[in-house]
N, C-alpha and C positions, 0 to 999 in steps of 0.2 A: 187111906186118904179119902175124903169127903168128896165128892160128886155134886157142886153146886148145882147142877143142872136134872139131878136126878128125877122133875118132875115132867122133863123133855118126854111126849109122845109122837107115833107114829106118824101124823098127821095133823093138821088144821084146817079150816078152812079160813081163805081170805081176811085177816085181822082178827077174826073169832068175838069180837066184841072188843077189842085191842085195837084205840083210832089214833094213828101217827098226831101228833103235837103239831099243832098248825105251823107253818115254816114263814119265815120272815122274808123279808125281801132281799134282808144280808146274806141268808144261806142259799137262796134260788140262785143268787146274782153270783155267789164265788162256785155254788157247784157250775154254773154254767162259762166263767170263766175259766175255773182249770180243765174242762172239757173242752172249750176254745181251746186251751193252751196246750194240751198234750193228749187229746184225743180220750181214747177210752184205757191209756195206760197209766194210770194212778188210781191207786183204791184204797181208800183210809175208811176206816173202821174203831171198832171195842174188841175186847176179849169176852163176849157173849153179851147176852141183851137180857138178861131178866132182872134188873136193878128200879124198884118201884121208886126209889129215889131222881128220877131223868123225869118224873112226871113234870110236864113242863118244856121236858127241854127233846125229849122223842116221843115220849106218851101223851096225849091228851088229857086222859084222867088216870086217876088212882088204881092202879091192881095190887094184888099180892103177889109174890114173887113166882110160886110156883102156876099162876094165870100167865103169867109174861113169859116163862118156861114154856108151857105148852103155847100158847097163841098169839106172840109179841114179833115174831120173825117178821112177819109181813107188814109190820108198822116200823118195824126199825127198820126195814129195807124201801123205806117211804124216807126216810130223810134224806137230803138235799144231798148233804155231803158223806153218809154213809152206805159205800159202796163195796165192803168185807166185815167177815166178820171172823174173829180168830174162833173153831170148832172149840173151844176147850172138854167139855165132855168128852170128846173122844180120846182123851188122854187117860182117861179112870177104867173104863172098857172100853172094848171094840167095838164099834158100830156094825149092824146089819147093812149091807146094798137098799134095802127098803126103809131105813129110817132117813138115809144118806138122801135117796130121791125125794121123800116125803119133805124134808127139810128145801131141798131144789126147786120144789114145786112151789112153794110159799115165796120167793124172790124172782125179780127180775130178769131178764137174760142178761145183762150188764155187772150185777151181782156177783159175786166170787167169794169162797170159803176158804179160810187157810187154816190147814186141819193139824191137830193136835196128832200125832202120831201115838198110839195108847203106850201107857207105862210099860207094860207088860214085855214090849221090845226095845225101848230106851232106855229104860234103868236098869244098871245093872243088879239092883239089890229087889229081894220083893220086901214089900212094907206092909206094916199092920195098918187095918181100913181104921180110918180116925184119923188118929193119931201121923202116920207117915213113919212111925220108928222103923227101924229096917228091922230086918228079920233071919234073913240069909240070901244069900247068891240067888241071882235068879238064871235059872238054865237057858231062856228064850232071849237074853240079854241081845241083841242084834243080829237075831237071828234070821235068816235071809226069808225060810219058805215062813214062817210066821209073820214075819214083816210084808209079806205079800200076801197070804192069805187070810190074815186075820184084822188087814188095813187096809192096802193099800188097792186090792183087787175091789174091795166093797167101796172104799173110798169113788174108784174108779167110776164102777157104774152106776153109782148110787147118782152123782154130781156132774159125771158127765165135762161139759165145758165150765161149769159152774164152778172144779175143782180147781183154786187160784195157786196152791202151794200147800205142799205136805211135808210138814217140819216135825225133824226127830228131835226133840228135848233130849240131849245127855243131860238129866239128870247128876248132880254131883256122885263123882266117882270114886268109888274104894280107892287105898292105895296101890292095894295088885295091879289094878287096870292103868293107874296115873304111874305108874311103875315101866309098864310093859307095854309102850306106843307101839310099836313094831307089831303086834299081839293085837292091839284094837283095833289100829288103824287096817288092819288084814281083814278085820270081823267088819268093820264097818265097810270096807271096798267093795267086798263081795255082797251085802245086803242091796247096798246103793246099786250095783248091776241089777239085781232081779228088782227094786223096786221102781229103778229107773223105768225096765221093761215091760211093766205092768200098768205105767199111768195113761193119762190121754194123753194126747198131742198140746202142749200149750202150756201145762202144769206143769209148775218148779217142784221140783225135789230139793230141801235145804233139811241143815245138822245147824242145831241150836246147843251148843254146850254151855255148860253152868260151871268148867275148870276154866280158867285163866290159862294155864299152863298147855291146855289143848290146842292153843291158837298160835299155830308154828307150820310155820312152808309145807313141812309133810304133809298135814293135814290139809292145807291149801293145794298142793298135790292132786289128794286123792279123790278133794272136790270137784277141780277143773276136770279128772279125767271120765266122769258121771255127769259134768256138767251140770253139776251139783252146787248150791247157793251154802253160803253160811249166813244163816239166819243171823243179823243183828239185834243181838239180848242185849236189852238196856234194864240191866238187874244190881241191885245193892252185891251180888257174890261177884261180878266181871268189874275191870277198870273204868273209866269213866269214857264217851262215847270216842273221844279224840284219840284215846288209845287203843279203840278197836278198830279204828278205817285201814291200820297197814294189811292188815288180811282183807280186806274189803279190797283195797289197791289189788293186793296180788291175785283176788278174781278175780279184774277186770279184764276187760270188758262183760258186763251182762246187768241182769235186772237185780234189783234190790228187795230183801226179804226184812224187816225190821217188826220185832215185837218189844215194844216198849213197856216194861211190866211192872218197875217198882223201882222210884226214887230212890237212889244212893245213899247209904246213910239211916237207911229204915228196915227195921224188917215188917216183911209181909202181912202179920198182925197186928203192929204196932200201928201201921197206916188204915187197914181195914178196920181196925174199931176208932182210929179216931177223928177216923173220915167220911165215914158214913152219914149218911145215909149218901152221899156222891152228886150233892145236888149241885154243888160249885167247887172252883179254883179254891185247894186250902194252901198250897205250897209251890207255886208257878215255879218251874225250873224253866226257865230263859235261855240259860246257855247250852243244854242239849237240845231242846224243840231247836234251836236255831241253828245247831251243827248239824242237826237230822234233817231240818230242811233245806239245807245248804247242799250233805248229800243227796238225800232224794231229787232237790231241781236238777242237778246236776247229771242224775241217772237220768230223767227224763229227756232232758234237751240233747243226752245222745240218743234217744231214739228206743229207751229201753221201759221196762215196766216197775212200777213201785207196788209194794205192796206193804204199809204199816198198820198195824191194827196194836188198839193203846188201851192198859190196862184202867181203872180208876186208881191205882195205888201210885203212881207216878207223879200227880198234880192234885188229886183230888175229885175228878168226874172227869171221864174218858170223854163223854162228848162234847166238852167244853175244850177237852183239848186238843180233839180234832178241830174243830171249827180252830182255834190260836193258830195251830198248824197250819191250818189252812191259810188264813188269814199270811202269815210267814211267807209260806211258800209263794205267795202272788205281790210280797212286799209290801201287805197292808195294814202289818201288825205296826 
């Protein structure tokens, strides 16, 4: 698997020559009303920030992708309404504690990371680099002291309060494994214990599956008893978003984890080449933004935390549709 971020280093200093996109008066005026409206527990964001195509709409001017890679964090953490941002790189490898901080250091105290848990312990297969073909079984497959010590401990320190949620991607699963709930669901229990006990205080632990068939009371079970989120995956492989709220129900009460990642109906490369460069709305989906902000107000006005961070493959530019979202969620769409 490819590493879009692979040009991510240790550090930057303050925007590095990286100057946030001037902000309008519509984006000051809705960040400061959903901050009215629900404090400091909503956080919408993207699934990473090095997309030279946002010039305009987060950047100021023109970079190359891998200058936004290294030095773009603290210009994207300068927009109005972008207040998370999904880690994806740490899903390819493990992060160091010191790259974790280096990246904290560049945001806000108000800022929040929702971290990519690395393949390496959520898939079960290992896969060829490129490509993603599988390869064979992978041994670390949910495995508790690798899941602590190779994420979640570094996660910890690195981010500190800054860590908003640490989401395990399952990964689409062999059929031994969709086979043998009773089997996974054991592997997964026990991981969730130690990674539970390893974060800060404040950060959600959520499981993001990629099987339909995963999404069964057991599994809602095993969540409530780690008090543990199920990440809402909004993916062309799961049903559409109305048929994912009955497990959402039966976690309630608590906060909301939602990663929006790819319009129904498409796959992943099919939207990324014919959407790029991400500068606008190519394919507005209406009716999920609007059942996602229907849940989300919903979490909030009981008192609890939202966390959605949106890919570009979903609409066409992630940061246009945060702002819709937003817009949505305060009824001014």
């Amino acid at each position: 698997m490819e590493d879009p971020q692979s040009a991510l280093f240790d550090d930057a200093p303050e925007h590095a020559g990286v100057l946030p996109a001037p902000a309008s008066s519509e984006l000051v005026d809705l960040a400061g009303a959903l901050r009215e409206r629900w404090g400091g527990r909503l956080h919408l964001g993207t699934s990473s920030w090095h997309f030279p195509g946002w010039q305009g709409l987060v950047w100021r001017h023109a970079h190359p992708e891998a200058a936004l890679s290294r030095s773009g964090l603290a210009a994207y953490a300068a927009h109005p309404l972008l207040a998370c941002v999904s880690l994806d790189r740490a899903f390819y490898r493990p992060l160091p504690a010191g790259q974790y901080a280096a990246l904290a250091r560049q945001v806000p105290p108000h800022f929040r990371f929702v971290v990519k848990a690395p393949a390496q312990v959520s898939d079960a297969l290992l896969r060829a680099h490129g490509s993603g073909a599988p390869l064979r079984d992978n041994p670390l497959f949910l495995d508790a002291h690798a899941a602590v010590d190779d994420c979640a401990r570094a996660a910890a320190q690195g981010l500190g309060e800054r860590l908003g949620a640490l989401v395990f991607q399952l990964s689409p699963l062999p059929p031994r494994w969709l086979d043998d709930e009773a089997g996974l669901l054991g592997r997964l229990d026990a991981m969730l214990d130690a990674v539970a006990a390893a974060l800060p205080a404040g950060a959600l632990l959520a499981v993001e599956p990629r099987d339909a068939s995963l999404l069964t009371p057991a599994l809602a079970a095993v969540l409530k008893r780690h008090r543990a989120r199920c990440c809402l995956g909004l993916h062309d492989r799961l049903p559409a978003i109305e048929e994912l709220l009955p497990l959402q129900r039966a976690l309630w009460p608590g906060d909301l984890v939602c990663r929006w990642n790819l319009q129904r109906g498409l796959r992943y490369e099919q939207a990324r080449d014919s959407w790029a460069p991400f500068d606008r709305l190519r394919s507005p989906d209406l009716p999920t933004r609007r059942t996602l902000a229907r849940v989300a107000r919903a979490t909030l006005d009981a008192g609890h935390r939202v966390f959605v961070t949106i890919n570009n493959k979903p609409e066409g530019s992630a940061p246009l549709s945060v702002l819709e979202l937003a817009r949505e969620l305060l009824g001014a769409a």
